[in-house]
VOPAGU-2260 file (C-alpha; in pm, 1 decimal, decimal comma):
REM VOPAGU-2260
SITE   aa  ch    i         X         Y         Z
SITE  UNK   A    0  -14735,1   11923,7    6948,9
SITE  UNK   A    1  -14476,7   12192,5    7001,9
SITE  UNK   A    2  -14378,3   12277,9    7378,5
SITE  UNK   A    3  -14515,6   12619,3    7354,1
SITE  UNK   A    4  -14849,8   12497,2    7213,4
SITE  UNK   A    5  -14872,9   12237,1    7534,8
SITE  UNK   A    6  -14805,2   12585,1    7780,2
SITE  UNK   A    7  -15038,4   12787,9    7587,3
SITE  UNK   A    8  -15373,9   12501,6    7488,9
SITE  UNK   A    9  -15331,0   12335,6    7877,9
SITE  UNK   A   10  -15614,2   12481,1    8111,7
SITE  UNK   A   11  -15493,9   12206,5    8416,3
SITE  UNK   A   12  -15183,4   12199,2    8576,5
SITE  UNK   A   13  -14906,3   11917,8    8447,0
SITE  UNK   A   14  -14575,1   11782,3    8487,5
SITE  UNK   A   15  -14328,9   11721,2    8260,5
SITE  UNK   A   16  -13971,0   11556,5    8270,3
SITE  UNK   A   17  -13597,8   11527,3    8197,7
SITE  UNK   A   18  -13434,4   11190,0    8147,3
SITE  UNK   A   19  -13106,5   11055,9    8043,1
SITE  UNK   A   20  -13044,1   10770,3    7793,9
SITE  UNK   A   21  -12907,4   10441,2    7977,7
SITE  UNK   A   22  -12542,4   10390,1    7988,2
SITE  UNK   A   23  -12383,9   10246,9    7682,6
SITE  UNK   A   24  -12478,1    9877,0    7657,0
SITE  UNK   A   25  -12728,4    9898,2    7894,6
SITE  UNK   A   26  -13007,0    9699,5    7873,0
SITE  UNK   A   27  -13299,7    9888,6    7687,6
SITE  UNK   A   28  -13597,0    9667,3    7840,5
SITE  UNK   A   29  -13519,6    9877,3    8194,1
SITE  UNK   A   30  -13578,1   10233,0    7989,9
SITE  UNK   A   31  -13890,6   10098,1    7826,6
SITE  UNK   A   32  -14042,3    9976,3    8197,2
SITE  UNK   A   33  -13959,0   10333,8    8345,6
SITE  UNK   A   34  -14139,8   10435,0    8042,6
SITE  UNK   A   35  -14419,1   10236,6    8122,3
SITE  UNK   A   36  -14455,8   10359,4    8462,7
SITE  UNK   A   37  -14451,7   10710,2    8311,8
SITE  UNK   A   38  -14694,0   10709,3    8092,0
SITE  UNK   A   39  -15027,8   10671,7    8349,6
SITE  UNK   A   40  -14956,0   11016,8    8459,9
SITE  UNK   A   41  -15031,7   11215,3    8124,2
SITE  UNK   A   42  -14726,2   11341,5    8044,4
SITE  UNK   A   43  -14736,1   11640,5    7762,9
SITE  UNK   A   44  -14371,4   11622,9    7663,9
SITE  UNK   A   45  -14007,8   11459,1    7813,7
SITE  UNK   A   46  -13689,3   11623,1    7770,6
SITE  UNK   A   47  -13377,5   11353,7    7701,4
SITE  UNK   A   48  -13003,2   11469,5    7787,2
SITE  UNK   A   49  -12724,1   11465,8    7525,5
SITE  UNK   A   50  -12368,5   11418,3    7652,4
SITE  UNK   A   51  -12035,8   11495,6    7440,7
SITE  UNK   A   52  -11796,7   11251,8    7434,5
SITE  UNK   A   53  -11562,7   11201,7    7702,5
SITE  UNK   A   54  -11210,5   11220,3    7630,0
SITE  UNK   A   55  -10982,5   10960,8    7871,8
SITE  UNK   A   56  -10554,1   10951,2    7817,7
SITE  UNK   A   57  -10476,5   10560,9    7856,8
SITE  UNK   A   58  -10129,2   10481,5    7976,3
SITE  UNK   A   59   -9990,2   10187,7    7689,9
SITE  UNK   A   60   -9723,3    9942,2    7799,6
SITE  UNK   A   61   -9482,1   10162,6    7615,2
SITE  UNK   A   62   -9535,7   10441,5    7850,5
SITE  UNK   A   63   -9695,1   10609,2    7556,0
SITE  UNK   A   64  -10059,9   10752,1    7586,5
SITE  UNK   A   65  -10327,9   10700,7    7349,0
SITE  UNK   A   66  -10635,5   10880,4    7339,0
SITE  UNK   A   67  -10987,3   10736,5    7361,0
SITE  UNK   A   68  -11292,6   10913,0    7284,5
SITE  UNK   A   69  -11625,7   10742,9    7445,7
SITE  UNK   A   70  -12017,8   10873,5    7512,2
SITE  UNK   A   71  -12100,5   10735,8    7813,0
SITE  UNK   A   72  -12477,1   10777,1    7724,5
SITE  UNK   A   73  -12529,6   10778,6    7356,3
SITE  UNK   A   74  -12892,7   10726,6    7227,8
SITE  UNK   A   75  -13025,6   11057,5    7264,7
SITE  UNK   A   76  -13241,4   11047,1    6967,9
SITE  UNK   A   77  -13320,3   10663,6    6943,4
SITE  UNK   A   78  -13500,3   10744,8    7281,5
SITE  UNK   A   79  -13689,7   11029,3    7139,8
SITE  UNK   A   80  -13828,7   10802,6    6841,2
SITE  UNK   A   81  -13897,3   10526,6    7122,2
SITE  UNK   A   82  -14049,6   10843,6    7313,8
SITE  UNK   A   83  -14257,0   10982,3    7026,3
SITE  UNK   A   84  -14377,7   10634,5    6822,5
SITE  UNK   A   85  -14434,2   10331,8    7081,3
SITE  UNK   A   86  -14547,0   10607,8    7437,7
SITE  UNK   A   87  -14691,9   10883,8    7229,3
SITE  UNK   A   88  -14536,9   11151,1    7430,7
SITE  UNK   A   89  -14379,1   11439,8    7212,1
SITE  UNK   A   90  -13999,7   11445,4    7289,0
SITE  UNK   A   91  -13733,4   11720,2    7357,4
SITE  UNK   A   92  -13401,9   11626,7    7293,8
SITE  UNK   A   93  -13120,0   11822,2    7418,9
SITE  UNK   A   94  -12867,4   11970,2    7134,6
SITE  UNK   A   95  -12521,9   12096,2    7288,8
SITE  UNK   A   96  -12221,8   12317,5    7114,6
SITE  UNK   A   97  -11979,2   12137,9    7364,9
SITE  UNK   A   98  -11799,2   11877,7    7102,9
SITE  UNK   A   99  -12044,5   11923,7    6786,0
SITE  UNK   A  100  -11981,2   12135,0    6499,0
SITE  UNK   A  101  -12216,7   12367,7    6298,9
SITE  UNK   A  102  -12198,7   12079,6    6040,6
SITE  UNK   A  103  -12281,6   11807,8    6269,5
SITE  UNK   A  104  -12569,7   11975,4    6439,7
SITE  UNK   A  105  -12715,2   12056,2    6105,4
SITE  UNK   A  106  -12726,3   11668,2    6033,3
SITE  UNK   A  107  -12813,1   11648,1    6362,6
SITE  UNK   A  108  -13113,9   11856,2    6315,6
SITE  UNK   A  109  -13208,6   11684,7    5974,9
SITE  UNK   A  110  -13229,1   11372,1    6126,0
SITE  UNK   A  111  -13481,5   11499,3    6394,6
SITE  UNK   A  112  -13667,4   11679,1    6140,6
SITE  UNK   A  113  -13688,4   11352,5    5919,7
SITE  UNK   A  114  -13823,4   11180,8    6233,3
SITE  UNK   A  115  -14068,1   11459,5    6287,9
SITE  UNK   A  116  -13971,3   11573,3    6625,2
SITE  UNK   A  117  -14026,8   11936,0    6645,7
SITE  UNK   A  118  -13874,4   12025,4    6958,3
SITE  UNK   A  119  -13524,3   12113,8    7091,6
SITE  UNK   A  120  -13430,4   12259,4    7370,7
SITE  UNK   A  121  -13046,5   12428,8    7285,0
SITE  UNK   A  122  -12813,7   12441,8    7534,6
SITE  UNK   A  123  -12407,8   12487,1    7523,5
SITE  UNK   A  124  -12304,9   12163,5    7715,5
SITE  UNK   A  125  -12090,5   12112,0    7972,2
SITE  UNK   A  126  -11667,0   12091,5    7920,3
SITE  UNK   A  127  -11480,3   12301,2    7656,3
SITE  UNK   A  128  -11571,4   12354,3    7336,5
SITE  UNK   A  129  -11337,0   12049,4    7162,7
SITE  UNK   A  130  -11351,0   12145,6    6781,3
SITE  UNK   A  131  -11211,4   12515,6    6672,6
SITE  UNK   A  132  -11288,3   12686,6    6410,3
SITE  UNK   A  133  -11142,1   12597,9    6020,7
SITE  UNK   A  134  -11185,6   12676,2    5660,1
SITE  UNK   A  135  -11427,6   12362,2    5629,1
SITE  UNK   A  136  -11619,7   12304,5    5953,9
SITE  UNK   A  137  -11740,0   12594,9    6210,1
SITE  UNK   A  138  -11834,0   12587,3    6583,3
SITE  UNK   A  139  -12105,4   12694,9    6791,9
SITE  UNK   A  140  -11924,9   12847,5    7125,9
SITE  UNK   A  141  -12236,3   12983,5    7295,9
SITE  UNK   A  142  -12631,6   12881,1    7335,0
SITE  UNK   A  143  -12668,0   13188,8    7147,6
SITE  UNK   A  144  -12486,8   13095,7    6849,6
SITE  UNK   A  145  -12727,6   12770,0    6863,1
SITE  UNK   A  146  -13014,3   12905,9    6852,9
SITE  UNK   A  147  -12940,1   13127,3    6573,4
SITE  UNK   A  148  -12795,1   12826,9    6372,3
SITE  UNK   A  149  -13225,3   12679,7    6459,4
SITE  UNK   A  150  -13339,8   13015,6    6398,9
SITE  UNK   A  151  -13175,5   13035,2    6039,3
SITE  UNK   A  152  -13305,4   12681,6    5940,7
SITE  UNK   A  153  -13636,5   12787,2    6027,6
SITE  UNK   A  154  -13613,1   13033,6    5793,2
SITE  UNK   A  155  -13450,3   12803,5    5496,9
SITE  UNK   A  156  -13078,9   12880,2    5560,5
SITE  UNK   A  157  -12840,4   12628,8    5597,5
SITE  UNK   A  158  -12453,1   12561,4    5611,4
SITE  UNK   A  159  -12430,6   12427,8    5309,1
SITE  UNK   A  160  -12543,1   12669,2    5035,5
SITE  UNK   A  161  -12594,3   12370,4    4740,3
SITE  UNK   A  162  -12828,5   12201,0    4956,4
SITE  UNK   A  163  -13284,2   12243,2    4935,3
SITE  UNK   A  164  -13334,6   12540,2    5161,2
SITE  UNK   A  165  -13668,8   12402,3    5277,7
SITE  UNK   A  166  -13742,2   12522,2    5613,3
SITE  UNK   A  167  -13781,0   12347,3    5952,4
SITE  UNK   A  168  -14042,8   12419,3    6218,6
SITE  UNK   A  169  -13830,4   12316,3    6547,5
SITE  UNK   A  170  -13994,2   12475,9    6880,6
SITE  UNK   A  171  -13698,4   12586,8    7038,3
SITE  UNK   A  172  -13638,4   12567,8    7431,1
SITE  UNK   A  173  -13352,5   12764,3    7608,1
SITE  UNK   A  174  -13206,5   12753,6    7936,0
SITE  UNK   A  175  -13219,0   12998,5    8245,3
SITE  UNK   A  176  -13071,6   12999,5    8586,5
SITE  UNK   A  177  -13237,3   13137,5    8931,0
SITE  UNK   A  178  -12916,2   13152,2    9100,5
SITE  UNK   A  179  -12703,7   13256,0    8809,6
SITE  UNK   A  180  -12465,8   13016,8    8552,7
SITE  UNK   A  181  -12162,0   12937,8    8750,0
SITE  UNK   A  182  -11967,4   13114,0    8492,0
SITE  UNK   A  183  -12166,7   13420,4    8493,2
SITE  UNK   A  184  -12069,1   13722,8    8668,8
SITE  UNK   A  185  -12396,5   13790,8    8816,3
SITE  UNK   A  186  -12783,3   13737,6    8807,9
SITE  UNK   A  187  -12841,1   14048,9    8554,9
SITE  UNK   A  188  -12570,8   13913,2    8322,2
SITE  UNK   A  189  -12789,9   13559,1    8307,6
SITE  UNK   A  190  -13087,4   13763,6    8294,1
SITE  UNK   A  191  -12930,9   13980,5    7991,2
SITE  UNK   A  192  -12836,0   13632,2    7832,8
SITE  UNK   A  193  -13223,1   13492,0    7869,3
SITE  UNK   A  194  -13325,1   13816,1    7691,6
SITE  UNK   A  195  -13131,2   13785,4    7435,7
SITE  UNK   A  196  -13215,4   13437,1    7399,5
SITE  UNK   A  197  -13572,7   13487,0    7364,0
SITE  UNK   A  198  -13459,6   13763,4    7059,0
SITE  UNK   A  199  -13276,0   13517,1    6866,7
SITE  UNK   A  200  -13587,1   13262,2    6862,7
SITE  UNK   A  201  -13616,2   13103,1    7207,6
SITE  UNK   A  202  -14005,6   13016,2    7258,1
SITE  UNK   A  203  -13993,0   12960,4    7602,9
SITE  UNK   A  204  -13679,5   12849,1    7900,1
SITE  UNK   A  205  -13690,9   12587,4    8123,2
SITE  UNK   A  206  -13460,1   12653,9    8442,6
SITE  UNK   A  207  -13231,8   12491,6    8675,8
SITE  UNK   A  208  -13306,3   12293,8    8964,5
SITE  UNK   A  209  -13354,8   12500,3    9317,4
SITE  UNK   A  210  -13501,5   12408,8    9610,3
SITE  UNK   A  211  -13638,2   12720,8    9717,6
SITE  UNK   A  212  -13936,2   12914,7    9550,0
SITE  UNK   A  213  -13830,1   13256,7    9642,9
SITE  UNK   A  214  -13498,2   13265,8    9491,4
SITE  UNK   A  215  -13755,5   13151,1    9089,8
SITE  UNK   A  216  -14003,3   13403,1    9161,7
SITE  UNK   A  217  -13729,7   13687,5    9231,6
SITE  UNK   A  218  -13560,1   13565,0    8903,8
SITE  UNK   A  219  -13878,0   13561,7    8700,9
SITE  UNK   A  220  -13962,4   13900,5    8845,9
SITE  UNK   A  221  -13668,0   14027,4    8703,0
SITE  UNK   A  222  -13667,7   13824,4    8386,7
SITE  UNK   A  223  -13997,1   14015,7    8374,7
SITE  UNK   A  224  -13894,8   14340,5    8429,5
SITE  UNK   A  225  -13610,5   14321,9    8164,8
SITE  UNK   A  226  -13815,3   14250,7    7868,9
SITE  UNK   A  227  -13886,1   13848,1    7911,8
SITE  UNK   A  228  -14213,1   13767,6    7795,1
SITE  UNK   A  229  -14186,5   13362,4    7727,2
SITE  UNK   A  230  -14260,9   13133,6    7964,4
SITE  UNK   A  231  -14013,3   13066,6    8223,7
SITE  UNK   A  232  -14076,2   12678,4    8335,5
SITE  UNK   A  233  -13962,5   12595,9    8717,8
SITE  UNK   A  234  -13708,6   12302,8    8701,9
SITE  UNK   A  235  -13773,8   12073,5    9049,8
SITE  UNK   A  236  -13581,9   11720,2    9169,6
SITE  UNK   A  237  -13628,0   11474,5    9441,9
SITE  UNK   A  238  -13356,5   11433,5    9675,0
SITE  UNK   A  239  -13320,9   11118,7    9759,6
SITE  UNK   A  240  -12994,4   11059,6    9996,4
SITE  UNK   A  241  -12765,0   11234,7   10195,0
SITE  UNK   A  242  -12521,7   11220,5    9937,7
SITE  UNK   A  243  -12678,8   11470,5    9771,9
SITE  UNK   A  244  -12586,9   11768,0   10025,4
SITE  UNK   A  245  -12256,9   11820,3    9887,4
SITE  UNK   A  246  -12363,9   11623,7    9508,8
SITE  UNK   A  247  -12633,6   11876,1    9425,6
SITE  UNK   A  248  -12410,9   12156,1    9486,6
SITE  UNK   A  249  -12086,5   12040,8    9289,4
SITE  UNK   A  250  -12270,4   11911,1    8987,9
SITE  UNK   A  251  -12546,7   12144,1    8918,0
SITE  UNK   A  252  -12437,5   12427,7    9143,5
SITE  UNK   A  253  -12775,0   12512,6    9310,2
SITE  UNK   A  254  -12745,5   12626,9    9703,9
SITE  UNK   A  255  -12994,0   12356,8    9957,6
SITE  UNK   A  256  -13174,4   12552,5   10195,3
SITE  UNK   A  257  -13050,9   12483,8   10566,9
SITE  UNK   A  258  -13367,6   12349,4   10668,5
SITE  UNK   A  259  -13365,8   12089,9   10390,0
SITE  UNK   A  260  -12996,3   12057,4   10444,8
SITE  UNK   A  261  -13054,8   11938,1   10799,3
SITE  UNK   A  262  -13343,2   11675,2   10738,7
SITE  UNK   A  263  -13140,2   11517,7   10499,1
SITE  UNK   A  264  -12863,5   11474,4   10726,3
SITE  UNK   A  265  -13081,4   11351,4   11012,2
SITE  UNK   A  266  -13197,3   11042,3   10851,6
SITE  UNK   A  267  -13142,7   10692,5   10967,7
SITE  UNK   A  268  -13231,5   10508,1   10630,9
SITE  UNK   A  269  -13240,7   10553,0   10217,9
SITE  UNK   A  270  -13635,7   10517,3   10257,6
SITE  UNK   A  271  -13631,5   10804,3   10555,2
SITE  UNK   A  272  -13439,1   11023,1   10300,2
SITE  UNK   A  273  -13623,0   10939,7    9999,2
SITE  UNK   A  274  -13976,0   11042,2   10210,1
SITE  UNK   A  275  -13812,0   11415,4   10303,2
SITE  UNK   A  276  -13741,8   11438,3    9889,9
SITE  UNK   A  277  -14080,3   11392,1    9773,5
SITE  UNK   A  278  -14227,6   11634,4   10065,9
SITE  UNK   A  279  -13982,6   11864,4    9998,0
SITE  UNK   A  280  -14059,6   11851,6    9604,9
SITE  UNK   A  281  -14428,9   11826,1    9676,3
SITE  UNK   A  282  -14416,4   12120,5    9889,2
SITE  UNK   A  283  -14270,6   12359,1    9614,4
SITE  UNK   A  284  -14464,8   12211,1    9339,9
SITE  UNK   A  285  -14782,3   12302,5    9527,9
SITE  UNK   A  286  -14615,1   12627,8    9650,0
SITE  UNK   A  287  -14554,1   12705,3    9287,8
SITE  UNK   A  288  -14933,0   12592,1    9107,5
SITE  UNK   A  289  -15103,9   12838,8    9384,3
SITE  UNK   A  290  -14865,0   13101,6    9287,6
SITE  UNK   A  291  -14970,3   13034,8    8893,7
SITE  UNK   A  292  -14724,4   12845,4    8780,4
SITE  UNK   A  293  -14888,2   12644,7    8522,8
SITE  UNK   A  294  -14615,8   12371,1    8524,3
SITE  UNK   A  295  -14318,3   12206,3    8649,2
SITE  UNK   A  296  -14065,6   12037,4    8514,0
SITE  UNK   A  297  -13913,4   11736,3    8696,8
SITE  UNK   A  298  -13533,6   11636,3    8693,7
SITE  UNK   A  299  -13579,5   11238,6    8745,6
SITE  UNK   A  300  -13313,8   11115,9    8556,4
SITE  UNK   A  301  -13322,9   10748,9    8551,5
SITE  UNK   A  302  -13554,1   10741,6    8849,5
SITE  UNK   A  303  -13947,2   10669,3    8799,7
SITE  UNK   A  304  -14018,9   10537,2    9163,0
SITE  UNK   A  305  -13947,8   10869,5    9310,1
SITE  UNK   A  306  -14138,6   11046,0    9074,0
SITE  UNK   A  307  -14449,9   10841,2    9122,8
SITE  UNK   A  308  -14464,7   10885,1    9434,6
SITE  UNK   A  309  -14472,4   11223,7    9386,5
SITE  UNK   A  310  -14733,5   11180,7    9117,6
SITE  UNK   A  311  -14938,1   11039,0    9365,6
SITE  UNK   A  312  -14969,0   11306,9    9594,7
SITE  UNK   A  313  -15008,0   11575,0    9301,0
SITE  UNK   A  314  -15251,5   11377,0    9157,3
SITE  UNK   A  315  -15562,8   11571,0    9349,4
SITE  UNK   A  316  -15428,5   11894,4    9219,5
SITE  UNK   A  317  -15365,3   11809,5    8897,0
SITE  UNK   A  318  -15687,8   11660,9    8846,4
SITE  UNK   A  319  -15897,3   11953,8    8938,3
């Protein structure tokens, strides 16, 4: 099923999740047992990350540098056939401008199509754009400019005009931001962007993590206001150390509440701070259901244990 057809045909409440592929050469038997552990709790639909390549400068003996090119977590779309085939949960893998071309995202896209995944949720990535534009390939710079590359092969039209234009059917996901894209200049600007978004093709947008409530129901209220009608999914994640006070913040650039701020700091073990995660996570997931969100959407990453545990004490209000 598409994503929008699992927000629209769902009369309870549900979770869904984000996950990233293992490290390279990691061993596959540990995603699979995560998966495992998943699948109890009725998951509609996972999102899996995608990650350009990173780009390292090596110092040779001659004092000469030589430039390697690495993904530290290919397997984007293996997962989502592992997801879709052997769990039976529809997947959502993340496509990215940063380091792809047009032409490599439209192979990209007629893989997934081949493998009859029908969702994508299209976001730029993060880093430079690392390809410019040239007679023979073109770039996507902007989410934008991805979603109208989905939006066109909907519709038939490809890069290549020799090819079949048959169309695709891709559900496609976008992006939004409660406390604004780094980058952007302000909350209207990101709110602008979401609009225009949903009039390229975007079905629904899944935000960033935040860790408090108020700050997604101003956004959506806004959102709302200027002309967004799709669904705008809350985006939740389990703390889990004290490392994540200042982590959170630099990576993902969402503001911890004081309150939350201070708990975290106070604790005397990992299992102290992984208990004041799942409350905290619990407490806005319930916050948000009573409110009438109909889901939430977990950031878990590589970690399962933390969810279910979470699971567990959702499980009363996602069962009624």
């Amino acid at each position: 099923m598409k994503v929008i057809e699992h927000l629209t045909t769902r009369i309870k409440p549900f979770v869904t999740l984000e996950i990233i592929p293992p490290k390279r050469g990691a061993n596959i038997e540990d995603f699979h047992s995560a998966m495992e552990s998943i699948v109890p709790y009725d998951i509609p639909y996972i999102n899996v990350t995608s990650h350009a390549a990173d780009i390292e400068w090596i110092e040779m003996p001659d004092g000469n540098f030589k430039k390697k090119v690495c993904r530290k977590s290919p397997g984007t779309f293996g997962l989502c056939a592992v997801i879709k085939y052997k769990f039976n949960i529809d997947p959502v893998p993340h496509l990215l401008c940063a380091g792809f071309t047009r032409e490599e995202t439209e192979d990209a896209l007629i893989e997934l199509n081949y493998l009859g995944i029908e969702n994508i949720l299209a976001i730029r990535g993060d880093g430079k754009v690392r390809h410019e534009n040239r007679d023979d390939k073109t770039i996507n710079r902007f989410a934008t400019d991805l979603i109208s590359q989905l939006a066109d092969m909907n519709k038939g039209s490809y890069q290549d005009s020799c090819v079949d234009k048959a169309p695709t059917n891709f559900c496609v996901g976008a992006s939004a931001y409660p406390e604004k894209h780094f980058e952007a200049p302000n909350v209207q600007f990101d709110i602008d962007m979401l609009k225009r978004k949903q009039d390229l093709g975007a079905s629904y947008a899944v935000t960033q993590m935040f860790f408090d409530n108020q700050v997604y129901f101003d956004f959506v209220a806004r959102a709302r206001d200027a002309g967004v009608t799709i669904p705008i999914i809350p985006g939740l994640k389990i703390l889990s150390s004290k490392r994540h006070v200042t982590l959170i913040p630099k990576t993902f650039h969402a503001n911890l509440p004081e309150k939350l701020t201070a708990k975290l700091l106070g604790t005397a073990s990992k299992t102290e701070a992984r208990q004041i995660g799942v409350e905290w996570c619990y407490a806005q997931a319930m916050d948000l259901y009573e409110k009438g969100s109909q889901s939430i959407h977990l950031y878990i990453m590589q970690n399962s244990r933390n969810f279910a545990r979470l699971m567990e004490k959702l499980k009363p209000k996602l069962e009624s």
